[in-house]
C-alpha positions in Angstrom: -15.0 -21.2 6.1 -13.8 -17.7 6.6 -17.3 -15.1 6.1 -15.0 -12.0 6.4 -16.0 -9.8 3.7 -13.4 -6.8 4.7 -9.7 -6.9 5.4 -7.1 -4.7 6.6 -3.9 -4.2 4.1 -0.7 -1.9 4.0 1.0 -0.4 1.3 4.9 -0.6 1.9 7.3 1.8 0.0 9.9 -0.3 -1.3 12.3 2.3 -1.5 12.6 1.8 2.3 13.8 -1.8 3.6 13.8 -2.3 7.0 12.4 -3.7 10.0 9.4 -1.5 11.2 7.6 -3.5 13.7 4.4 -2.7 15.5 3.2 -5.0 18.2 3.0 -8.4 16.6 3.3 -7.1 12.8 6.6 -6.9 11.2 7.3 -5.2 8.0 10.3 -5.5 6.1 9.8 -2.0 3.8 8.4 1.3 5.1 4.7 1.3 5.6 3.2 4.3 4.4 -0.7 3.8 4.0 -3.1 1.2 5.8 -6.1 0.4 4.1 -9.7 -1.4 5.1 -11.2 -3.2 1.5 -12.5 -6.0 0.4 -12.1 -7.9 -3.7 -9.1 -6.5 -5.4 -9.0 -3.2 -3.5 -5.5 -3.5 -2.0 -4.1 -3.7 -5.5 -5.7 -0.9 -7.6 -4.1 1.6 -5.7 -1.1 1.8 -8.0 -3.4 2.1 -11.5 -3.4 5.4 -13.6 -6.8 6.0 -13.1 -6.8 5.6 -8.8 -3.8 7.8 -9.1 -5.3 11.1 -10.3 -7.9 11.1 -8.0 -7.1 13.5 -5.3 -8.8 12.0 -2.2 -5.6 11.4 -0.4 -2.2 13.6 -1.9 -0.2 12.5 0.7 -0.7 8.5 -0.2 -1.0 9.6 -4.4 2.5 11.5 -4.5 3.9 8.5 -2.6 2.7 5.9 -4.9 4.0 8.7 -8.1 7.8 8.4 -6.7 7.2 4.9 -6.0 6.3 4.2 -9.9 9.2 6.9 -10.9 11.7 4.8 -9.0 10.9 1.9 -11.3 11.0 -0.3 -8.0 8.5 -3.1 -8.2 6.2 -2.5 -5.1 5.8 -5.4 -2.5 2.1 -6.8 -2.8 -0.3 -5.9 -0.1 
């Protein structure tokens, strides 16, 4: 049984395939954020209301042209 309450996730800009390896992790799309959460965290990133928050612009504007693309975004 796995106690881990925390993980660690990326969010990958599907507007950039490729292989970006790093050590032992390969991603096939750009990563552009790396994350530490735990529940649904990972995915909420991408909703309206986590969006206008301006905690991290860099990460927000990203995930704006992301959505504007119309490009599906890989899951986390």
């Amino acid at each position: 049984m796995n106690n881990n309450r925390f993980y660690v996730y990326a969010l990958l800009d599907p507007r950039k395939p490729g292989r970006y390896e790093y050590k032992d992790i390969c991603f096939l799309y750009e990563p552009f954020y790396i994350g530490k959460g735990c529940g649904d965290r990972a995915k909420i990133h991408f909703e309206k209301g986590e969006i206008k928050r301006n905690y991290n612009p860099y990460k927000n504007n990203k995930i704006k042209k992301i959505m504007a693309s119309k490009i599906e975004p890989p899951p986390p």
